[in-house]
C-alpha positions in Angstrom: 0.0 0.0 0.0 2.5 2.4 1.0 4.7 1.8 -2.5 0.8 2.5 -4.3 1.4 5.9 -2.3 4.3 6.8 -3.3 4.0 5.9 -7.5 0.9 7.8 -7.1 2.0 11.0 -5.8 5.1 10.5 -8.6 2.5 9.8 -11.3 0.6 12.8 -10.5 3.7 15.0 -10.3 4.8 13.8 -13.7 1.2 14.5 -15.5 1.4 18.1 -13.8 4.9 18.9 -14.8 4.1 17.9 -18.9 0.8 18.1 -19.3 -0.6 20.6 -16.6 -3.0 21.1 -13.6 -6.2 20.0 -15.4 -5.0 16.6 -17.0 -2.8 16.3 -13.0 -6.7 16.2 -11.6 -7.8 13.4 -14.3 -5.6 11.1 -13.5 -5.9 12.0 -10.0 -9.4 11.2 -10.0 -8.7 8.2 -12.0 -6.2 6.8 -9.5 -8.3 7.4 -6.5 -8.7 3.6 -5.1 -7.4 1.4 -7.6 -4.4 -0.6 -7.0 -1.4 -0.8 -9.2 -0.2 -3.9 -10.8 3.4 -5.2 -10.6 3.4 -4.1 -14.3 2.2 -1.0 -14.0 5.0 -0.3 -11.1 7.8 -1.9 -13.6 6.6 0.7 -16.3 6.6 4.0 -14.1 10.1 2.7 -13.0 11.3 2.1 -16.3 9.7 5.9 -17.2 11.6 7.0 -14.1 14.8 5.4 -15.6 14.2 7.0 -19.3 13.3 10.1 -17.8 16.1 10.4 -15.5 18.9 9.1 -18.5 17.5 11.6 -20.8 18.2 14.4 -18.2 21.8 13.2 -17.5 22.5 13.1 -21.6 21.1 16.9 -22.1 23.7 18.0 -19.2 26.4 15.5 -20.2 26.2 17.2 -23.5 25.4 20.2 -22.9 28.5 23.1 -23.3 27.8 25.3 -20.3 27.1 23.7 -16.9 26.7 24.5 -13.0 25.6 22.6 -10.2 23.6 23.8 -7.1 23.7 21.8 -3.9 21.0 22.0 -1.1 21.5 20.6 2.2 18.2 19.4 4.5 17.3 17.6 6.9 14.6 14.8 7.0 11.9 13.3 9.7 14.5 10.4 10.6 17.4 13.4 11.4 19.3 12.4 8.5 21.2 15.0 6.0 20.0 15.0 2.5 22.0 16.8 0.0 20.2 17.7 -3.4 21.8 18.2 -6.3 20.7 20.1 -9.2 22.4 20.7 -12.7 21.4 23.9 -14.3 22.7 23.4 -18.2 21.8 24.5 -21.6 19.1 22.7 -22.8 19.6 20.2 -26.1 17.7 21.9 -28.3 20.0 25.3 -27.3 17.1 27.3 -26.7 17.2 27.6 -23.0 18.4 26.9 -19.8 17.3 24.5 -17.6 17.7 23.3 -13.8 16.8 19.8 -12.8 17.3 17.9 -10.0 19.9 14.8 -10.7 20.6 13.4 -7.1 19.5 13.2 -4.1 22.0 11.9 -1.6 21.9 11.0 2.0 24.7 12.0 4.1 25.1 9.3 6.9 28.1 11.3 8.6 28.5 14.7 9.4 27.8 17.3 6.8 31.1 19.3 7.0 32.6 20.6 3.7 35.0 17.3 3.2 31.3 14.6 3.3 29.6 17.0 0.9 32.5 16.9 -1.5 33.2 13.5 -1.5 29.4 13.0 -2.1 29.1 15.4 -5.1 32.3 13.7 -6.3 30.6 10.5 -5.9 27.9 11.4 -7.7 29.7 13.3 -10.4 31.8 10.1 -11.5 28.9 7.5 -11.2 26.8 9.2 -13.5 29.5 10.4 -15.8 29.5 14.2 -15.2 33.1 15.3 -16.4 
């Protein structure tokens, strides 16, 4: 049930973010009480996987590129450091800032963790 929660909440984020508030409150209402299959949940994960490639090849390849870090704390006391690339968009006609990590810091969050973490981050996904 609590996994149903979750791929909700992403589904309905996703529908808002590319199609808008009215089509987010279709789906909402469409969601409300059904259960989702096994196959449905491997097909928003594979979307999730897609999605989140896609992002990482437009800032791979994109010419001009910064990162933005924010630090938070969450419910269980633990640091979470977000990561965002800001990065000319593919097409060339803008720029762009999505979010491509999100990290937990199990240590302290001194200078040296947060670094290491980026760095971390930076080399599994391929950011040069």
């Amino acid at each position: 049930m609590e996994g149903e929660v979750v791929i909700k909440s992403v589904l309905e984020s996703f529908v808002e973010i590319f199609k808008g508030e009215i089509f987010q409150k279709t789906v909402s209402d469409a969601t409300i009480g059904v259960a989702l299959s096994n196959n449905i949940t491997c097909r928003i994960e594979s979307m999730g996987k897609d999605l989140r490639e896609q992002i990482y090849e437009d800032f791979r390849s994109s010419p001009y590129t910064a990162l933005a870090i924010d630090e938070s704390t969450d419910i269980t006391t633990e640091a979470q450091l977000l990561v965002y690339g800001k990065f000319k968009f593919a097409c060339g006609c803008r720029i762009v800032e999505k979010l491509l990590c999100c990290l937990t810091l199990h240590s302290t969050t001194t200078g040296h963790n947060i670094f290491s973490a980026v760095d971390t981050c930076s080399t599994e996904n391929q950011f040069d």
